[in-house]
VEXDREN-2710 file (C-alpha; in Angstrom, 1 decimal):
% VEXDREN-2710
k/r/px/py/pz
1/UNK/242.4/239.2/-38.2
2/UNK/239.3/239.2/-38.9
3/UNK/237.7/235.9/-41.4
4/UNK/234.5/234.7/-42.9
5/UNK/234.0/232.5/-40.0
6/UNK/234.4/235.2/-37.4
7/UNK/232.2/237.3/-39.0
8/UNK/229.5/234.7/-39.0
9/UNK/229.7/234.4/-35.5
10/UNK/229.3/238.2/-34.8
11/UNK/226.4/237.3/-36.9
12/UNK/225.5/234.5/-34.5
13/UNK/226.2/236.4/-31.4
14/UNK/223.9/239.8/-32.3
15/UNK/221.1/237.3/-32.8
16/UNK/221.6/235.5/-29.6
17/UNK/221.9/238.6/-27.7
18/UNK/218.3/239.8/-29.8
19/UNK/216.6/236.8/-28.2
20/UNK/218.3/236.6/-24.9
21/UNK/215.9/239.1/-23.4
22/UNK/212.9/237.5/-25.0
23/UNK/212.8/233.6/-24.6
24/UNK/212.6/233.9/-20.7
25/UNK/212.1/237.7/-19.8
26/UNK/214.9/238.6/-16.6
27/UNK/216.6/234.8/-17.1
28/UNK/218.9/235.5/-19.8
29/UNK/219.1/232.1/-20.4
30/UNK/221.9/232.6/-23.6
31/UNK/224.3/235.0/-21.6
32/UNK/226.7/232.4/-20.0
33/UNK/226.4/229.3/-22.0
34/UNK/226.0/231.1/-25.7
35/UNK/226.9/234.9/-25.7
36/UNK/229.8/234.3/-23.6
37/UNK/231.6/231.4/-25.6
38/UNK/231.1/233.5/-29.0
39/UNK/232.2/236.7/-27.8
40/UNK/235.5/234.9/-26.7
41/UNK/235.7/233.6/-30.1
42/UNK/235.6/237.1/-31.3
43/UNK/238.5/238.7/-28.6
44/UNK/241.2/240.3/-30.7
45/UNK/239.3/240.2/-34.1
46/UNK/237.6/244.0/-33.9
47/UNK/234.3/244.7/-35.0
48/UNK/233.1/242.1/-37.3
49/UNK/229.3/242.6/-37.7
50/UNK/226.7/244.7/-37.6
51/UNK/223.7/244.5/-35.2
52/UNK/221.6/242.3/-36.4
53/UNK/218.1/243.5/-37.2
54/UNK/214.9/242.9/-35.4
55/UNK/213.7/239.4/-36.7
56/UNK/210.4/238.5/-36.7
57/UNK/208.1/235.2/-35.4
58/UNK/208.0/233.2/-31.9
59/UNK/210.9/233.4/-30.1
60/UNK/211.3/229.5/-29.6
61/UNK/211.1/229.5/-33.3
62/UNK/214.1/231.8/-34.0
63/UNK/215.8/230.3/-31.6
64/UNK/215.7/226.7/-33.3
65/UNK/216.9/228.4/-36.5
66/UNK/219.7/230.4/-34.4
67/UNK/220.4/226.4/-33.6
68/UNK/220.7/224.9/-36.7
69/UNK/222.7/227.6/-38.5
70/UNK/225.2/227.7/-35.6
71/UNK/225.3/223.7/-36.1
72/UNK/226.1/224.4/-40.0
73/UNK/228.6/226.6/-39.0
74/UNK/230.4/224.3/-36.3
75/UNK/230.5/221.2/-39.0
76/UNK/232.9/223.3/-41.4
77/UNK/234.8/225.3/-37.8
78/UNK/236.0/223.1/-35.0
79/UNK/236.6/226.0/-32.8
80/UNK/236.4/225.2/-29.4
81/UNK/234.1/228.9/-28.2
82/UNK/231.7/227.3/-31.1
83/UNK/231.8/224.3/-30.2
84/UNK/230.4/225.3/-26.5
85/UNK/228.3/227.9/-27.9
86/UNK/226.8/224.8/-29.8
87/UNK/226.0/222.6/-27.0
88/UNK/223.9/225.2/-25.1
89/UNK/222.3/225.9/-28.4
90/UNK/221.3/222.6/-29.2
91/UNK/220.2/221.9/-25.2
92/UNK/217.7/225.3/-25.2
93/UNK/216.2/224.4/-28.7
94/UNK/215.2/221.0/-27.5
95/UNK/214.1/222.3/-24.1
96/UNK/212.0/224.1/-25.8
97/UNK/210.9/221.5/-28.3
98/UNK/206.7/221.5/-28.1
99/UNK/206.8/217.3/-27.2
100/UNK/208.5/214.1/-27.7
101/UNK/208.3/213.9/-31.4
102/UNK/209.3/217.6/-32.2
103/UNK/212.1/216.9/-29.4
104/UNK/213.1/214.3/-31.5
105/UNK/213.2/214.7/-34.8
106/UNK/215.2/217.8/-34.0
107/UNK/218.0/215.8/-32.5
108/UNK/218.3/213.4/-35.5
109/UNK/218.3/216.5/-37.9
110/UNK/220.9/218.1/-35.6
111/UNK/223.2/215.0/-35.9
112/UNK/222.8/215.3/-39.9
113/UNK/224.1/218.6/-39.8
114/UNK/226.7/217.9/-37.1
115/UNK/228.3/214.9/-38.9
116/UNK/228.4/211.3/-37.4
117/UNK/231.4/211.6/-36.3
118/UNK/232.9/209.0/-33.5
119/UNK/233.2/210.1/-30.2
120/UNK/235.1/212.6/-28.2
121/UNK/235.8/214.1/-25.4
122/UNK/237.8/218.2/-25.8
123/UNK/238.2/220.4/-22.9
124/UNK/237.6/224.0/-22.9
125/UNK/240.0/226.5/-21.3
126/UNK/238.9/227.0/-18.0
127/UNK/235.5/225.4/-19.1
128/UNK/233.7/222.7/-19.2
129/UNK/234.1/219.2/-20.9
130/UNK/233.0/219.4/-24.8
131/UNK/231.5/216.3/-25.7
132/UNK/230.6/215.3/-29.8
133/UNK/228.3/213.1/-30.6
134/UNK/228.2/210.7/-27.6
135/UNK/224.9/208.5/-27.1
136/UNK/225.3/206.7/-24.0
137/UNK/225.4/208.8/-20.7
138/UNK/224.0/207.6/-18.0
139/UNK/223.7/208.7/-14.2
140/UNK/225.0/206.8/-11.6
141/UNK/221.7/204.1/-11.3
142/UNK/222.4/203.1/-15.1
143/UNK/219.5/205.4/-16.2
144/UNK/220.5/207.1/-19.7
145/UNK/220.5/211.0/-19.9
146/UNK/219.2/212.8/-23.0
147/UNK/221.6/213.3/-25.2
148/UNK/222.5/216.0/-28.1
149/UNK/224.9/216.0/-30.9
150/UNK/226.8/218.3/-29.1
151/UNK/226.9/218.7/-25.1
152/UNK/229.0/220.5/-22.4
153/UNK/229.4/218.7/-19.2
154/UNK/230.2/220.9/-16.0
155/UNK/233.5/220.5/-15.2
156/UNK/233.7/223.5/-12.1
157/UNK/231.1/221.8/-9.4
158/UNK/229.0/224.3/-9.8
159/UNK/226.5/224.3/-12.6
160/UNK/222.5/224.1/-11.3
161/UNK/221.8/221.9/-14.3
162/UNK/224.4/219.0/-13.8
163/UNK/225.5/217.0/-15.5
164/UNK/225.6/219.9/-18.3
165/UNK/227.4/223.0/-17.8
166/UNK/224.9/226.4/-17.3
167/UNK/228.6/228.8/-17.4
168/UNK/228.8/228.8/-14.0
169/UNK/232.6/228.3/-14.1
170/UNK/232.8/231.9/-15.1
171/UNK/230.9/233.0/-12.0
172/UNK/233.1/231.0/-9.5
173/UNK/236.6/231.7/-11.2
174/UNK/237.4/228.3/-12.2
175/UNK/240.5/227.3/-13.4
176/UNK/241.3/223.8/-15.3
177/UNK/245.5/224.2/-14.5
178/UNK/247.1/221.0/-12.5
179/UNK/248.0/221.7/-8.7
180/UNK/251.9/221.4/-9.0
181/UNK/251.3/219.7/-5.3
182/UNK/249.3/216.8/-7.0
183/UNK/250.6/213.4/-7.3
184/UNK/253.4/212.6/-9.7
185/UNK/251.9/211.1/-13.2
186/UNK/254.8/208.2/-13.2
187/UNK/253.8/204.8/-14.2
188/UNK/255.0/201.7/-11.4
189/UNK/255.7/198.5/-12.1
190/UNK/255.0/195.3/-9.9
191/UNK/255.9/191.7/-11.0
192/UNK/254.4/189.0/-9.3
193/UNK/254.5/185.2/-9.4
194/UNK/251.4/184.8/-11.3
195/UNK/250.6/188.3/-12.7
196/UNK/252.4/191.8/-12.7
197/UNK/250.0/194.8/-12.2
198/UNK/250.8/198.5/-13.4
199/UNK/250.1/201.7/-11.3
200/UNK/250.0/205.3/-11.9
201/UNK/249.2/206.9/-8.9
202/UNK/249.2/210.1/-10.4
203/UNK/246.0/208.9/-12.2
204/UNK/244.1/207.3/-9.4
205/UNK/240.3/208.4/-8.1
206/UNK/240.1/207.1/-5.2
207/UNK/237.0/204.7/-6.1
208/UNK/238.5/201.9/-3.7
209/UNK/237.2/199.6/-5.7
210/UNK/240.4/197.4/-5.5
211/UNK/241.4/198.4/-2.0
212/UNK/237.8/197.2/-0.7
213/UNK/238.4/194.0/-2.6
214/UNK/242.0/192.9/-2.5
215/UNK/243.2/195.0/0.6
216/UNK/246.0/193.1/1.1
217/UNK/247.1/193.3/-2.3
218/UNK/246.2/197.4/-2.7
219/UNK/247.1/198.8/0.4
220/UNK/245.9/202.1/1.3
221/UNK/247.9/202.9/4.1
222/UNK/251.2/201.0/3.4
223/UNK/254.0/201.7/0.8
224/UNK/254.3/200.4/-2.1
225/UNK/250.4/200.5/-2.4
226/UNK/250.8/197.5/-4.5
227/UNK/251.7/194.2/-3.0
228/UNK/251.3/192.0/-6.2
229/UNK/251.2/188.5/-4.2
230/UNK/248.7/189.5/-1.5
231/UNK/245.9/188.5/-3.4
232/UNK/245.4/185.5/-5.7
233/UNK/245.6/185.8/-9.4
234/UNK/242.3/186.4/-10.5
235/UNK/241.3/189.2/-7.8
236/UNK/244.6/191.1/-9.1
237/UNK/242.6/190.6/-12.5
238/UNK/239.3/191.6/-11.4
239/UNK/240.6/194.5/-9.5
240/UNK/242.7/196.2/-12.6
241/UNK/239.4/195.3/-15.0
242/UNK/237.4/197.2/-12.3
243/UNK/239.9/200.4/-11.9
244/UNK/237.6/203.3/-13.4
245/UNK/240.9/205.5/-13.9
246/UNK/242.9/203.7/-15.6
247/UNK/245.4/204.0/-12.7
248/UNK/245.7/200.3/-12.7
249/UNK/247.0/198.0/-15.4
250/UNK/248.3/194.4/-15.9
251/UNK/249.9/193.0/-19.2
252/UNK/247.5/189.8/-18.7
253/UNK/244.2/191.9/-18.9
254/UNK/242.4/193.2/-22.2
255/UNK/239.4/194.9/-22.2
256/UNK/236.8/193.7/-24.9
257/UNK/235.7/195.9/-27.3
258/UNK/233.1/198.1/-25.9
259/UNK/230.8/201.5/-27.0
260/UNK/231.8/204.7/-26.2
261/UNK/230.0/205.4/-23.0
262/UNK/229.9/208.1/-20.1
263/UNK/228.9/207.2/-16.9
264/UNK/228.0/210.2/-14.3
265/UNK/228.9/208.9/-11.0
266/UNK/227.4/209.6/-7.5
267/UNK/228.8/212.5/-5.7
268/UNK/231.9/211.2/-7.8
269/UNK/234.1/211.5/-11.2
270/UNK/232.8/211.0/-15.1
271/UNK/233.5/207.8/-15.8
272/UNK/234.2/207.0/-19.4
273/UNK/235.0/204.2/-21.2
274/UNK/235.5/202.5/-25.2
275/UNK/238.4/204.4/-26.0
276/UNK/236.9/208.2/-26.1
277/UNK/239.5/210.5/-27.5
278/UNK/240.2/213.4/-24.9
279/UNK/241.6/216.4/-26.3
280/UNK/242.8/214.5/-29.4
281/UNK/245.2/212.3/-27.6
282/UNK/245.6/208.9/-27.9
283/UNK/242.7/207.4/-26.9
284/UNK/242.5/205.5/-23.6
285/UNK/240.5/202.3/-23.0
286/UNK/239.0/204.2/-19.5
287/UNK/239.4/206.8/-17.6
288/UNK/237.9/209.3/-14.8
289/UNK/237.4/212.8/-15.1
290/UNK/237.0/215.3/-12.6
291/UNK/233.4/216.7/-12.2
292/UNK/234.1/218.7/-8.4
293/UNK/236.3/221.7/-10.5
294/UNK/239.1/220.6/-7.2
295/UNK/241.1/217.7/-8.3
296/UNK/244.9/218.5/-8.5
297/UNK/245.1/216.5/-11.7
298/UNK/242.6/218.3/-14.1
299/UNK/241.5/217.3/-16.5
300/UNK/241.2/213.9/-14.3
301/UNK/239.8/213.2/-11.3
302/UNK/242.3/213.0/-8.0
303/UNK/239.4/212.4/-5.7
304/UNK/239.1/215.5/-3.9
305/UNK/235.5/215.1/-4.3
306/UNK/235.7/213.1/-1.1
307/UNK/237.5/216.5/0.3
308/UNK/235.3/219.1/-0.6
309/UNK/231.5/217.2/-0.2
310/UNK/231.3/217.3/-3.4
311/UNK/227.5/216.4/-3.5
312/UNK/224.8/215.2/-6.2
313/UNK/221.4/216.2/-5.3
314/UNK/220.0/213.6/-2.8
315/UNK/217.8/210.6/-4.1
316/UNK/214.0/210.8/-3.2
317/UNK/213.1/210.7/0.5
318/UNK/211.3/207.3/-0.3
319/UNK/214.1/205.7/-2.2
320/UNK/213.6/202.1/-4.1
321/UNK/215.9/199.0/-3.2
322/UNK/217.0/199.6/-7.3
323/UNK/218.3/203.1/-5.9
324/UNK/219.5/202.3/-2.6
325/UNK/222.0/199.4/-4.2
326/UNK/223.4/201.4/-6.6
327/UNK/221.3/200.6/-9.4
328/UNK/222.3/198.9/-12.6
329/UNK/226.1/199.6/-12.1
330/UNK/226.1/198.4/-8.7
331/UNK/223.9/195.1/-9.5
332/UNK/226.0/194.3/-12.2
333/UNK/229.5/194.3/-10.3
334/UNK/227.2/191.8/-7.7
335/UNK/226.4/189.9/-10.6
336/UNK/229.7/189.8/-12.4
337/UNK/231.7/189.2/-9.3
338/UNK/229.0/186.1/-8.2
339/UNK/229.1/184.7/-11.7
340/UNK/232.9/185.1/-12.5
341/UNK/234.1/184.4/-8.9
342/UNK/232.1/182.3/-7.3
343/UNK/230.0/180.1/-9.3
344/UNK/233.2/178.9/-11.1
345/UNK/234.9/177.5/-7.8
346/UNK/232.3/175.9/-6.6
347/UNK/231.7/172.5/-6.7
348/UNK/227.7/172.2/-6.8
349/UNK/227.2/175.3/-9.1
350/UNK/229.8/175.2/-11.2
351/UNK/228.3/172.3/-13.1
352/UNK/224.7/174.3/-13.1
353/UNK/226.1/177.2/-14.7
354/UNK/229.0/175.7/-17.2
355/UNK/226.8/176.8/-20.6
356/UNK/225.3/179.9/-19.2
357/UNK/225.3/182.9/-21.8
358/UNK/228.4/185.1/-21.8
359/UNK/225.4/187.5/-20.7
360/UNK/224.2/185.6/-18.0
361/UNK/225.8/188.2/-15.2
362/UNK/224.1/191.6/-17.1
363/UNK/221.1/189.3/-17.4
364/UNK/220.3/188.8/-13.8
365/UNK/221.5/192.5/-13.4
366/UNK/218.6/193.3/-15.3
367/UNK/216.0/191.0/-13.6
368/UNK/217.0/192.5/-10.2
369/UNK/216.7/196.4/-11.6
370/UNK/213.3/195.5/-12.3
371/UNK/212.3/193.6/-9.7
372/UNK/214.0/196.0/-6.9
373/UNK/212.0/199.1/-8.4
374/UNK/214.5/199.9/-11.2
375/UNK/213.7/200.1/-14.9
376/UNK/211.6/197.5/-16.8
377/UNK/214.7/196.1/-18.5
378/UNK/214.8/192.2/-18.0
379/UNK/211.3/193.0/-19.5
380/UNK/212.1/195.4/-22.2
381/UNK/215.1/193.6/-23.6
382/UNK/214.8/190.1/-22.7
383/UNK/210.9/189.0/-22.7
384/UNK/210.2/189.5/-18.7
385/UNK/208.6/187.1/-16.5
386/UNK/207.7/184.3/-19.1
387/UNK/211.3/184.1/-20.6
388/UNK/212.8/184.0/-16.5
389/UNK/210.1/181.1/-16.0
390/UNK/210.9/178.9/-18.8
391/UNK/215.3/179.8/-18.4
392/UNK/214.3/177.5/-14.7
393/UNK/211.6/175.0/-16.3
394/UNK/212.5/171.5/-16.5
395/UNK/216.4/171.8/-14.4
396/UNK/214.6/170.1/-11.3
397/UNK/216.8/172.8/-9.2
398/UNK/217.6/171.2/-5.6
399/UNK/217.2/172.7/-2.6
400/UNK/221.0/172.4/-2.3
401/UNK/221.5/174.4/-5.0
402/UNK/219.4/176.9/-3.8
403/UNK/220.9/177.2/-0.6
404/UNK/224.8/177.7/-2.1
405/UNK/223.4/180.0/-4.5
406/UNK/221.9/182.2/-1.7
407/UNK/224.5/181.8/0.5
408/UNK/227.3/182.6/-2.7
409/UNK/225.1/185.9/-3.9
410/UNK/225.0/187.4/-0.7
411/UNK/228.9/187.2/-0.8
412/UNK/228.8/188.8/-4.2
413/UNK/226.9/191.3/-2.6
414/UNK/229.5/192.0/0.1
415/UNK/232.9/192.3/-2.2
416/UNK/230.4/194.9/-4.6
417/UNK/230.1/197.2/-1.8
418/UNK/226.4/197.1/-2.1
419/UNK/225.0/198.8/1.3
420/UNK/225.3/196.9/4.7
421/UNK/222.6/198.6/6.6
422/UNK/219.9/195.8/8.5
423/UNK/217.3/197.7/6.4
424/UNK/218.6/197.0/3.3
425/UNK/220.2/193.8/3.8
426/UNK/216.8/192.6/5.1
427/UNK/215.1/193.4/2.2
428/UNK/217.9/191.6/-0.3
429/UNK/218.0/188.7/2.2
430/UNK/214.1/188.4/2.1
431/UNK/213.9/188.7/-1.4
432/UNK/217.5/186.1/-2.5
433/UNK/215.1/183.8/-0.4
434/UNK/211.4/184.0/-1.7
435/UNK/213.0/184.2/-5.5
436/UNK/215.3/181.3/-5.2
437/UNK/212.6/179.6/-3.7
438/UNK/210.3/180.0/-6.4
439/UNK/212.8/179.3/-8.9
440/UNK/213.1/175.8/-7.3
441/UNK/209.1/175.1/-7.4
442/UNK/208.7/176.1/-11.4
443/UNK/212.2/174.2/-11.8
444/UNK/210.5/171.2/-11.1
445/UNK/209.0/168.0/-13.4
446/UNK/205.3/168.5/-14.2
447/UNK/205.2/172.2/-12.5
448/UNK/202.9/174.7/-13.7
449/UNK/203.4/177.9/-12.8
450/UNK/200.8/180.6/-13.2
451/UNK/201.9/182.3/-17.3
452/UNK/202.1/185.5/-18.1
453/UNK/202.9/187.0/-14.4
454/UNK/204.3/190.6/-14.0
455/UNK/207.7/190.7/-12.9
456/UNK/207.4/191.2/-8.9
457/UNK/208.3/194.4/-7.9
458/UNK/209.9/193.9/-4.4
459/UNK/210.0/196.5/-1.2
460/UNK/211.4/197.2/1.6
461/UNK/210.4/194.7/4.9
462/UNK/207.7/196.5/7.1
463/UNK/208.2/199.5/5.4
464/UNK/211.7/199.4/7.4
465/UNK/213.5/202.2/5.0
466/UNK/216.8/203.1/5.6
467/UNK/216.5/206.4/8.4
468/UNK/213.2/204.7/9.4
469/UNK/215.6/204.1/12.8
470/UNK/218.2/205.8/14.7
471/UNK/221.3/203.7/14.9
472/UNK/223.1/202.9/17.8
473/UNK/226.1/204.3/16.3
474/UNK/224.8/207.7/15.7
475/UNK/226.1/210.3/17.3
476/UNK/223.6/212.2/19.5
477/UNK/222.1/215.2/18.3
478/UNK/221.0/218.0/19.6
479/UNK/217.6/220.4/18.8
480/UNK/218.1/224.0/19.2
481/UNK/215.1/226.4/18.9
482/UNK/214.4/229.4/20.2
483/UNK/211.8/228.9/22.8
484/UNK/208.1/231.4/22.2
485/UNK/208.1/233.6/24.9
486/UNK/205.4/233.7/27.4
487/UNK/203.0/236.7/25.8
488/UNK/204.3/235.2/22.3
489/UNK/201.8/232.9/20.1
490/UNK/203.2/229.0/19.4
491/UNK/202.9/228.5/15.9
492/UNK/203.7/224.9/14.2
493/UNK/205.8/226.2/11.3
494/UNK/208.1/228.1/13.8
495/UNK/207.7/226.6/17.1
496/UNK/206.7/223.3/16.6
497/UNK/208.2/221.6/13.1
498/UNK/211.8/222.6/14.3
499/UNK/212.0/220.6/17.1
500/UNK/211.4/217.4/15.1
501/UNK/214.3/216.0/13.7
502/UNK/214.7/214.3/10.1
503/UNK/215.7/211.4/11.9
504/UNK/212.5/211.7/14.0
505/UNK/210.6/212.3/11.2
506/UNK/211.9/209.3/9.1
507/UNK/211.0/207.1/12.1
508/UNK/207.4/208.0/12.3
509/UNK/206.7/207.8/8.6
510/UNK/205.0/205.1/9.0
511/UNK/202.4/206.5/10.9
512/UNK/201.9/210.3/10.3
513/UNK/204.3/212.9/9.1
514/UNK/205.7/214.9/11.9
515/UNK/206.3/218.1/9.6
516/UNK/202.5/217.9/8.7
517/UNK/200.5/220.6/10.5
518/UNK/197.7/218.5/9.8
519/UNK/199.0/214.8/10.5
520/UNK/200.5/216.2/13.9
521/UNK/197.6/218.0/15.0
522/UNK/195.1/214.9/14.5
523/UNK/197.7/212.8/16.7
524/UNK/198.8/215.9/19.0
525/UNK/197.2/214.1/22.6
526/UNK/199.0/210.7/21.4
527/UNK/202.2/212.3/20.8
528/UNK/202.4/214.7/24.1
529/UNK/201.8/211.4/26.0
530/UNK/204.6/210.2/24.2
531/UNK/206.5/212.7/24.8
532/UNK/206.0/213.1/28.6
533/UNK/206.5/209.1/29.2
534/UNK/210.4/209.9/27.4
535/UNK/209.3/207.2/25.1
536/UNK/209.2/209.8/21.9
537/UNK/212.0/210.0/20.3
538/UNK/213.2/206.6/20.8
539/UNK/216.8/208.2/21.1
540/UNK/216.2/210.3/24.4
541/UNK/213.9/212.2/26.1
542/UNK/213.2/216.3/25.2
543/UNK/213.9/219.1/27.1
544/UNK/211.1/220.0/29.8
545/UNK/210.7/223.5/28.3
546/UNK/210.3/221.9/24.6
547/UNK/207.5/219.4/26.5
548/UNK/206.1/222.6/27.4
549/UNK/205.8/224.5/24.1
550/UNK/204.3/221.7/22.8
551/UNK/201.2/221.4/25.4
552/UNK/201.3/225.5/24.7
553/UNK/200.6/224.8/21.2
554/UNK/197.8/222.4/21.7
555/UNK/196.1/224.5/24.6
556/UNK/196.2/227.6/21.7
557/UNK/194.3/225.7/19.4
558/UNK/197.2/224.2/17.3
559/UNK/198.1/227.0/14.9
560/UNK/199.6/226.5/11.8
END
């Protein structure tokens, strides 16, 4: 039956189609994630519009008015095609916003029109997640994502612009039904002498963030996964505060009051948390959501992301110790864990740290993102080096102290799962030592240290980054080119860069670049000699007839 509001979106959907062909000539950038939702909207209702006319000015511009009328129109109509219509709307008018400002003031006048309303979270049939007016989203390292009143989040795996959803899940043929295979959603009780932990098993991700903590209390390959006295009373705590699903739960743990927040995990789930209604259900403290498009418990995530290789796109070839840790999430779980686990059982810190701030943890979270390459946050929100020298001045810190603390945060390090590999570990080590021994020095009586210091900004050791070697453990791989053939020409883009691994690549960084035409023929001599003493690469000599193509290419005159 045809309405007022269907006939407006006709309306809507004759002018997206008008500029579809004009914003980015052969793109069609409004097909999937605009046209498509509002022609759904429209199925059964007939003919409601006529084509619209031809409308006149820049394209951008039309398409920003296109935005804000479809905005009006969503305010008054929660319809879920709208609503998704909306989202990719409000995305391409501020991706096409002229700079910062512009880009700005269009969101706050979008969130006028939108309402403030709280958060929440609706799923779209067979589409992606809807989100409303959410304004923390962040990726995996803690780094926020630009957010609009109105966003859909890829929920199939597939989308090119993750975390927001480009309509590929129309392409691929995804569907959001449950896998009648999939665990059972039943709730498990486990009483034990000190505390009784919950378990829904049905809702679990698989983060293993209580089996790599408490495995003898959450036991991954034993039945019942729960054993409630394996652990002592405040791992069981830490471990159901830590659960990102929701799966488990304890009668003696509440969660504090927190923001509505979305976090976008690595290669992993949407993690969401501060009570985010999902498809107007009650609304859950926390709670994972599947972002693969395989889990056998959609909405929520099952873990098959582990399954399927379910990949983000991989960090930058020269990654900072910030990114390699796991950035803000990651430090804070060190810090939390060090500051609410082992500082309070100790007998030299605990007195050292009995008034700290109740922020103290998200604090020295904040000092390390900065100083590992992160953000500027300690910095931004809590005065930066000046403020960390004068929280130390005057508490004549012991060399005792020091030593526990070191010795303690590298423990903290272990049970957050921060990486284990020498490269990074050397780094941390190196850095744990140098900053707690500094602290010491401007701790003391009558110290002076220099004012008005950046925060350091620490590095790898040597330049030893993580694929720099080839570990022992490894397993051997093999290079398989096709070799020139006698009469052929060796080039370096065909003959030559293929027989170099990453690995190999990685190693020499620190020198040249082995997939440089240029870097490799300035060291070409050097590296044949290498190669023909079995000393390059450092895992195992090549193949006599790649030795061969090699000297071929230099004797031709190293062609590119």
């Amino acid at each position: 039956m045809e309405t007022a509001v269907h006939h407006a979106i006709a309306a809507l959907s004759a002018r997206a189609q008008l500029l579809d062909a004009e914003l980015a000539p052969g793109a069609n950038p409004l097909a999937d994630t605009v046209i498509r939702p509002l022609t759904r909207a429209l199925i059964g209702v007939g003919d409601t519009a006529p084509a619209a006319p031809p409308e006149s000015g820049e394209p951008a511009d039309r398409l920003w008015e296109l935005t804000k009328d479809a905005t009006r129109l969503l305010a008054n109509n929660d319809l879920p095609e709208l609503r998704e219509a909306v989202a990719g709307l409000q995305h391409l008018s501020c991706v096409f916003a002229a700079d910062e400002r512009i880009l700005n003031n269009r969101i706050a006048e979008l969130a006028e029109l939108q309402g403030n309303s709280p958060t929440r979270i609706d799923v779209a049939l067979d589409g992606p997640y809807l989100v409303s007016n959410s304004e923390s989203i962040t990726n995996w390292l803690g780094e926020p994502i630009r957010t609009f009143p109105q966003m859909a989040l890829c929920r199939c795996g597939a989308s090119e612009t993750k975390p927001l959803c480009d309509g590929s899940h129309t392409r691929v043929g995804f569907t959001g039904a449950k896998d009648p295979t999939r665990v059972p959603d039943r709730l498990d009780t486990y009483p034990g002498m000190t505390v009784t932990v919950t378990d829904n098993r049905g809702l679990c991700a698989h983060s293993g963030f209580c089996t790599d903590r408490a495995p003898t209390a959450f036991r991954s390959a034993a039945e019942p996964f729960v054993a409630p006295t394996g652990a002592r009373a405040d791992e069981l705590l830490a471990a159901v505060r830590a659960c990102p699903s929701g799966a488990l739960g304890s009668p003696q743990v509440t969660f504090p009051e927190r923001p509505a927040a979305i976090e976008v995990s690595k290669d992993g789930p949407y993690r969401v948390t501060g009570n985010v209604p999902l498809d107007g259900d009650v609304p859950r403290e926390h709670y994972s959501l599947c972002r693969c498009g395989h889990s056998r418990n959609k909405p929520f995530c099952s873990g098959m992301h582990y399954y399927v290789g379910f990949q983000d796109p991989p960090i930058s070839e020269n990654p900072s110790l910030y990114e390699w840790a796991g950035g803000l999430p990651a430090l804070t779980r060190m810090t939390e864990i060090f500051y609410g686990k082992y500082v309070p059982q100790d007998e030299l810190l605990a007195p050292l740290f009995a008034r700290m701030s109740p922020d103290h943890p998200e604090r020295v979270a904040a000092w390390l993102t900065e100083t590992f390459g992160g953000p500027t946050l300690y910095t931004q929100q809590y005065g930066g080096y000046d403020h960390m020298v004068a929280e130390h001045a005057g508490k004549a810190l012991t060399e005792q102290w020091r030593a526990r603390w070191a010795q303690l945060i590298s423990r903290a390090a272990d049970d957050a799962g921060l990486p284990t590999d020498p490269e990074f570990r050397a780094a941390f080590a190196a850095y744990v030592e140098w900053g707690s021994r500094i602290a010491v020095e401007n701790s003391q009586p009558g110290a002076n240290p220099p004012p008005h210091m950046p925060v350091p900004r620490w590095w790898w050791v040597c330049n030893a980054t993580p694929g720099a070697r080839i570990s022992a453990l490894a397993p051997k791989s093999e290079v398989v080119v096709e070799t020139p053939a006698a009469d052929q020409p060796v080039g370096f883009t065909d003959h030559i860069k293929p027989l170099f691994r990453e690995m190999d690549r990685k190693s020499m960084s620190f020198a040249f670049d082995l997939w440089s035409h240029d870097d490799v023929t300035q060291h070409a001599e050097a590296i044949l000699a290498r190669l023909r003493q079995g000393s390059m690469p450092c895992d195992g000599a090549w193949p006599a007839e790649h030795i061969d193509t090699f000297a071929r290419w230099i004797a031709e005159g190293t062609r590119a």
